[in-house]
C-alpha positions, 0 to 999 in steps of 0.5 A: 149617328145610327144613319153614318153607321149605316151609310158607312157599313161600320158597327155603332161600337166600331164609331166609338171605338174610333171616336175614342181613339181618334176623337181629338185628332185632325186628318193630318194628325190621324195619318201620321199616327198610322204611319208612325203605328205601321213604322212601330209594327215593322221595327218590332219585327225586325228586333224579333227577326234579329233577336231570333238570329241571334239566338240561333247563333248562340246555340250554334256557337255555343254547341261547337264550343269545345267540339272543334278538333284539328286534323 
């Protein structure tokens, strides 16, 4: 196991760490989860991206409330 490490340039923790996540997994099963992650990771973004744009529009409407006058 030492001697994989050191083929690959990987820390003895990192293999664990990996062995743990991944130990029960097939390739395929390994990549769709990455997918599924990186899918995860784009959509927590685009809710940020939105809750954000929301809020600024709260704001702006709501610091116009009662300031409109007619000319």
């Amino acid at each position: 196991m030492r001697q994989a490490c050191k083929t690959l340039e990987i820390s003895e923790q990192t293999y664990y760490r990996w062995r743990r996540e991944y130990g029960g997994m097939d390739v395929t099963q390994a990549r769709k989860l990455k997918e599924m992650e990186k899918e995860n990771t784009q959509l927590k973004k685009l809710v940020a991206d939105l809750s954000l744009d929301n809020a600024i529009l709260k704001e702006v409407l709501g610091s116009t409330k009662g300031g409109l006058t007619s000319k």
